[in-house]
C-alpha positions, 0 to 999 in steps of 0.5 A, spaced: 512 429 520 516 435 517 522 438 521 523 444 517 516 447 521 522 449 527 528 452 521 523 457 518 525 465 520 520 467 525 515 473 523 516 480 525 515 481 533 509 486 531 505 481 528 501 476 530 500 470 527 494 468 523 496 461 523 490 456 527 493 452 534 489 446 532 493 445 524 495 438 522 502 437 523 503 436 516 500 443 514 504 447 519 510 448 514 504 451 507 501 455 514 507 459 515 508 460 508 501 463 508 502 468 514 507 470 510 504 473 505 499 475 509 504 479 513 507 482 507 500 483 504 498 488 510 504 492 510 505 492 502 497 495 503 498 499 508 505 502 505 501 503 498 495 507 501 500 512 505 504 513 497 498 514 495 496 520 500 503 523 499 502 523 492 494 525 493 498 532 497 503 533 493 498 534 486 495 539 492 500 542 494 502 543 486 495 543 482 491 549 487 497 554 486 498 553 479 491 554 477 490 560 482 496 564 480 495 563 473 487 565 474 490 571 478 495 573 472 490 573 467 486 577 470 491 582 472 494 582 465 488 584 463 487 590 467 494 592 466 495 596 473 500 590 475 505 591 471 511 586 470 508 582 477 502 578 472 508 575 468 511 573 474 506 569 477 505 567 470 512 563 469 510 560 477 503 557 475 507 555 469 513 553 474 508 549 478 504 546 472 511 544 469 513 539 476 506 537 476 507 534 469 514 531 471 513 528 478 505 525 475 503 525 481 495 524 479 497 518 476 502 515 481 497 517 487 491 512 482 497 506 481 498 507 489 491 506 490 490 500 485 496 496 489 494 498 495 486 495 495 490 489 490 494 488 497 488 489 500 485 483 496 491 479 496 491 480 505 484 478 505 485 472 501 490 469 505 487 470 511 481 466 509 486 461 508 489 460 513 484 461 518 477 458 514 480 453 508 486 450 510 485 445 517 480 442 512 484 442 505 488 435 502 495 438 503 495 438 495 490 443 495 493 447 500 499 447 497 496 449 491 492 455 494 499 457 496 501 457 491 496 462 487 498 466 493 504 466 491 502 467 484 498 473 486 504 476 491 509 475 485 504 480 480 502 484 484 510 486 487 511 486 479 506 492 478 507 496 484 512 501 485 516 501 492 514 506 496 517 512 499 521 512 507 514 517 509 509 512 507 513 507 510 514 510 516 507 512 516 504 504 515 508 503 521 505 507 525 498 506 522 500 498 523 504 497 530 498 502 533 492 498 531 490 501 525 490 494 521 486 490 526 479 489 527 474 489 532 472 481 530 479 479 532 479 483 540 472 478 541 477 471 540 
């Protein structure tokens, strides 16, 4: 028997565990690990998709307006009747062109996306784990398959950027109010 399944924290009120009741006693401890990462997994997806949205609005908010404003300056420069206002909307579409190339939001929204479907993979990875694979896996292939679970996390922490206190009050929301369940699950 392994004693250590009672000693190890417990998972966040708001999350239901995946972990199966009818588990053999010796897989408990690898089972507990792996919805862990299962947790950790959905908020790490759901924290990236809301990033990726905030930068997704922010490449809006900076690109629609510098690509308007130089189009409105050119054109009234060439016409001449607006005197100093097309430079001055000039140097605001080049004022929005310029935050637009420092803050890179088109990419950071592309790296935010790819982290939270990589997420995404690594969440569904562990719950067919847990759920389908591990009850009938020797506990040296389960703890081999956790260990790639940890692996896959480890990478994927690795590679992504955090995300911002929005895009995390934004998944908590998304979570804690169902958006990460499926309709499977109210059936059991």
């Amino acid at each position: 028997m392994i004693s250590t399944f009672c000693a190890l924290p417990p998972l966040s009120e708001d999350y239901l565990s995946l972990i199966p009741s009818d588990l053999p006693e010796s897989h408990r401890t690898i089972a507990a690990e792996a919805d862990r990462i299962h947790e950790s997994a959905l908020w790490s997806s759901q924290g990236q998709f809301e990033q990726a949205k905030f930068w997704r609005l922010v490449n809006l908010m900076f690109g629609v307006p510098a690509a308007v404003l130089a189009a409105i300056s050119g054109g009234t420069s060439l016409s001449g009747h607006l005197g100093p206002w097309a430079g001055i909307l000039a140097l605001i579409a080049a004022a929005c062109s310029a935050v637009m190339t420092t803050v890179n939001a088109a990419r950071r929204m592309t790296h935010s996306q790819a982290s939270a479907n990589a997420y995404l993979q690594l969440q569904t990875a562990a719950r067919q784990f847990l759920t389908i694979d591990l009850a009938i896996m020797s506990y040296e292939d389960a703890r081999d398959a956790l260990r790639n679970l940890t692996n896959t996390r480890d990478e994927l922490n690795k590679t992504a950027d955090a995300p911002g206190r929005l895009a995390y009050k934004r998944a908590t929301k998304n979570i804690t109010g169902g958006g990460q369940t499926y309709e499977a699950d109210g059936e059991q």
